[in-house]
C-alpha positions in Angstrom: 132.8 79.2 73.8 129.6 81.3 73.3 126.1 80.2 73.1 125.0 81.9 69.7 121.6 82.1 70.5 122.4 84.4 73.6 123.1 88.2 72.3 126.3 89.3 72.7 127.2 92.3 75.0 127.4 94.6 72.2 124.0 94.2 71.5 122.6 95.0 75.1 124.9 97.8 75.4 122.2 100.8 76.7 119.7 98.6 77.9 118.8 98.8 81.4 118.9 94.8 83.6 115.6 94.6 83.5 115.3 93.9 79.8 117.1 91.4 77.8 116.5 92.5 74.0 116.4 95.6 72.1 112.3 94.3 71.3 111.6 93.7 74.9 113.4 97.3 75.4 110.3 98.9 72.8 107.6 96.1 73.7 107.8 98.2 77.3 108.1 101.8 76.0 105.1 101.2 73.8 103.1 99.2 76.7 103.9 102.5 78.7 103.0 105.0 76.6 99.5 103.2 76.0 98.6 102.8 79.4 99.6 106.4 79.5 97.5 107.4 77.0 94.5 105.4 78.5 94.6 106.5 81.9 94.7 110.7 80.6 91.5 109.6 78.9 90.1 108.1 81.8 91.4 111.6 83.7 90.0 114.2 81.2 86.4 111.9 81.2 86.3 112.4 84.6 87.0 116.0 85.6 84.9 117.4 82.7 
């Protein structure tokens, strides 16, 4: 028997092992395209 508060395989298909849920999944691709975003900031202030 399953535990039903476990996701079942069909709904991490695509995601890589280091993530557990789709939210994590986009939690971490936001993070990363913040800290992106910051640190071209932090680049174009710099070499102006």
């Amino acid at each position: 028997m399953t535990d039903p508060n476990l996701p079942d395989q069909h709904d991490q298909d695509g995601l890589p092992p280091f993530v557990k849920t789709w939210p994590q999944m986009y939690t971490l691709i936001i993070g990363v395209l913040v800290l992106q975003i910051v640190l071209f900031y932090l680049f174009m202030n710099h070499f102006q």
